[in-house]
C-alpha positions, 0 to 999 in steps of 0.5 A: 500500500502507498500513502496515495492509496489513503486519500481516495474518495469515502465510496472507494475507501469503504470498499477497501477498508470492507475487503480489508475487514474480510481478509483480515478476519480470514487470515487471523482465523488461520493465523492465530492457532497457528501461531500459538503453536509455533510461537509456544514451541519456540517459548517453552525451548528458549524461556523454559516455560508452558504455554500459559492463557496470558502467553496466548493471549499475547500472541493472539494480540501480536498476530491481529496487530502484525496482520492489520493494514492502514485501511483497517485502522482507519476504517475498522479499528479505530472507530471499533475502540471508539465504540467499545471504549464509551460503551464502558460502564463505569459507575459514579462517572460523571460528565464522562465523555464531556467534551472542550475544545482548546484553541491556544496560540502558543509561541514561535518560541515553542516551535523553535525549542522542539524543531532545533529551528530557530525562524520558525513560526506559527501561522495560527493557534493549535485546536485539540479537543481535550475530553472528560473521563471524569469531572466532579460536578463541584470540581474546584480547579484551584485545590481539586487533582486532575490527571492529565492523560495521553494515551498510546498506541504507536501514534497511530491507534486511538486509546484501546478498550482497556485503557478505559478500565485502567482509568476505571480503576484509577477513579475507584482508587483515587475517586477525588481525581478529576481525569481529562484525555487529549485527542492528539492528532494521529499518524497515518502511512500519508504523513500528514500529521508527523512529529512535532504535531502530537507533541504541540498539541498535548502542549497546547491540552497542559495549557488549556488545563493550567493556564486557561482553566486554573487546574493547579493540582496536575498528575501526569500519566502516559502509556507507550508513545503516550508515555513518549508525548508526557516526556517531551510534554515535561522537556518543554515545560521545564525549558519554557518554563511552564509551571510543572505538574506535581508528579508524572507516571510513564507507563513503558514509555516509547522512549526511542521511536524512530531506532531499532533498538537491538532489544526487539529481536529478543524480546518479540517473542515474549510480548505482543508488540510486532517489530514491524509495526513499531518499526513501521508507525516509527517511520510514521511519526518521525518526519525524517533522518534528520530528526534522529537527534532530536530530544523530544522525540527520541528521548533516551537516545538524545539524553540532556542531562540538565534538563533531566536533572533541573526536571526532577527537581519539579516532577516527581516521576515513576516509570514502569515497565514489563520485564518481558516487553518490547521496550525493555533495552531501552527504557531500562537505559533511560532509567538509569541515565534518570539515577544518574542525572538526579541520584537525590529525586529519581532511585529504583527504590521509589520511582522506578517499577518493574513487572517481572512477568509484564509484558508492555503496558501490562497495568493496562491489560484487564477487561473487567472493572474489578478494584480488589482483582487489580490491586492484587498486583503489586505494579499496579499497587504500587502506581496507585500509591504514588498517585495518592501520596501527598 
C-alpha cells in the first residue's frame, strides 16, 4: 500500500477498508492457532516455560496487530475502540465523555525549542479537543487533582478498550481525581500529521488545563508513545518554563521511536508488540533522518542531562515497565541515565517499577472493572500509591 492509496474518495475507501475487514478476519482465523503453536514451541525451548492463557493471549494480540493494514485502522479499528471504549460502564462517572475544545496560540518560541529551528513560526493557534473521563460536578480547579492523560498506541491507534478500565480503576482508587484525555492528532502511512504535531498539541491540552482553566493540582500519566508525548510534554515545560505538574507516571514509555533498538529481536517473542509495526508507525511519526537527534522525540537516545536533572527537581516521576516487553533495552537505559542525572529525586527504590512477568503496558491489560482483582498486583499497587501520596 502507498500513502496515495489513503486519500481516495469515502465510496472507494469503504470498499477497501470492507475487503480489508474480510481478509483480515480470514487470515487471523488461520493465523492465530497457528501461531500459538509455533510461537509456544519456540517459548517453552528458549524461556523454559508452558504455554500459559496470558502467553496466548499475547500472541493472539501480536498476530491481529502484525496482520492489520492502514485501511483497517482507519476504517475498522479505530472507530471499533471508539465504540467499545464509551460503551464502558463505569459507575459514579460523571460528565464522562464531556467534551472542550482548546484553541491556544502558543509561541514561535515553542516551535523553535522542539524543531532545533530557530525562524520558525506559527501561522495560527493549535485546536485539540481535550475530553472528560471524569469531572466532579463541584470540581474546584484551584485545590481539586486532575490527571492529565495521553494515551498510546504507536501514534497511530486511538486509546484501546482497556485503557478505559485502567482509568476505571484509577477513579475507584483515587475517586477525588478529576481525569481529562487529549485527542492528539494521529499518524497515518500519508504523513500528514508527523512529529512535532502530537507533541504541540498535548502542549497546547497542559495549557488549556493550567493556564486557561486554573487546574493547579496536575498528575501526569502516559502509556507507550503516550508515555513518549508526557516526556517531551515535561522537556518543554521545564525549558519554557511552564509551571510543572506535581508528579508524572510513564507507563513503558516509547522512549526511542524512530531506532531499532537491538532489544526487539529478543524480546518479540515474549510480548505482543510486532517489530514491524513499531518499526513501521516509527517511520510514521518521525518526519525524517534528520530528526534522529532530536530530544523530544527520541528521548533516551538524545539524553540532556540538565534538563533531566533541573526536571526532577519539579516532577516527581515513576516509570514502569514489563520485564518481558518490547521496550525493555531501552527504557531500562533511560532509567538509569534518570539515577544518574538526579541520584537525590529519581532511585529504583521509589520511582522506578518493574513487572517481572509484564509484558508492555501490562497495568493496562484487564477487561473487567474489578478494584480488589487489580490491586492484587503489586505494579499496579504500587502506581496507585504514588498517585495518592501527598
Amino acid at each position: 500500500m502507498v500513502a496515495s492509496d489513503l486519500n481516495k474518495g469515502p465510496k472507494m475507501g469503504a470498499i477497501v477498508g470492507c475487503a480489508s475487514v474480510v481478509w483480515f478476519s480470514i487470515k487471523c482465523l488461520f493465523l492465530v492457532p497457528i501461531n500459538i503453536i509455533k510461537d509456544g514451541l519456540i517459548f517453552r525451548h528458549k524461556h523454559g516455560k508452558s504455554l500459559s492463557f496470558d502467553f496466548m493471549h499475547r500472541i493472539t494480540i501480536r498476530t491481529l496487530v502484525g496482520n492489520s493494514n492502514d485501511y483497517l485502522i482507519d476504517w475498522f479499528i479505530n472507530p471499533y475502540m471508539k465504540r467499545a471504549g464509551d460503551a464502558i460502564r463505569i459507575p459514579n462517572c460523571p460528565r464522562r465523555n464531556t467534551t472542550e475544545h482548546a484553541s491556544i496560540r502558543l509561541t514561535d518560541g515553542d516551535l523553535a525549542l522542539v524543531t532545533k529551528s530557530f525562524g520558525a513560526h506559527f501561522e495560527k493557534g493549535v485546536d485539540v479537543e481535550m475530553r472528560w473521563f471524569v469531572k466532579s460536578n463541584t470540581f474546584d480547579a484551584k485545590k481539586d487533582p486532575v490527571i492529565y492523560y495521553i494515551h498510546g498506541g504507536g501514534f497511530r491507534l486511538k486509546e484501546i478498550d482497556s485503557v478505559i478500565v485502567f482509568l476505571g480503576h484509577i477513579h475507584e482508587a483515587y475517586p477525588e481525581a478529576a481525569i481529562v484525555l487529549v485527542d492528539y492528532t494521529l499518524t497515518s502511512a500519508a504523513k500528514n500529521a508527523v512529529f512535532p504535531q502530537q507533541l504541540l498539541e498535548c502542549v497546547a491540552g497542559y495549557d488549556w488545563l493550567t493556564a486557561e482553566s486554573g487546574c493547579q493540582n496536575v498528575s501526569l500519566i502516559g502509556d507507550s508513545s503516550g508515555g513518549n508525548l508526557a516526556l517531551a510534554l515535561l522537556e518543554l515545560l521545564q525549558l519554557s518554563a511552564r509551571p510543572a505538574p506535581k508528579r508524572a507516571a510513564v507507563i513503558s514509555p516509547w522512549v526511542n521511536p524512530s531506532l531499532h533498538d537491538e532489544g526487539f529481536a529478543k524480546h518479540e517473542i515474549i510480548d505482543y508488540l510486532p517489530a514491524d509495526k513499531l518499526f513501521e508507525w516509527g517511520d510514521y511519526y518521525t518526519p525524517g533522518p534528520e530528526y534522529i537527534k532530536n530530544p523530544f522525540l527520541n528521548i533516551e537516545h538524545n539524553f540532556e542531562t540538565p534538563v533531566w536533572k533541573n526536571l526532577l527537581e519539579q516532577t516527581e516521576l515513576l516509570v514502569t515497565y514489563g520485564a518481558e516487553e518490547m521496550f525493555h533495552d531501552q527504557v531500562k537505559r533511560f532509567v538509569e541515565k534518570l539515577k544518574l542525572a538526579n541520584p537525590a529525586k529519581f532511585s529504583a527504590e521509589n520511582n522506578v517499577v518493574v513487572d517481572d512477568v509484564g509484558a508492555h503496558t501490562s497495568p493496562l491489560f484487564f477487561t473487567k472493572l474489578d478494584l480488589k482483582y487489580w490491586l492484587s498486583y503489586d505494579i499496579n499497587r504500587k502506581f496507585i500509591r504514588f498517585l495518592t501520596s501527598s
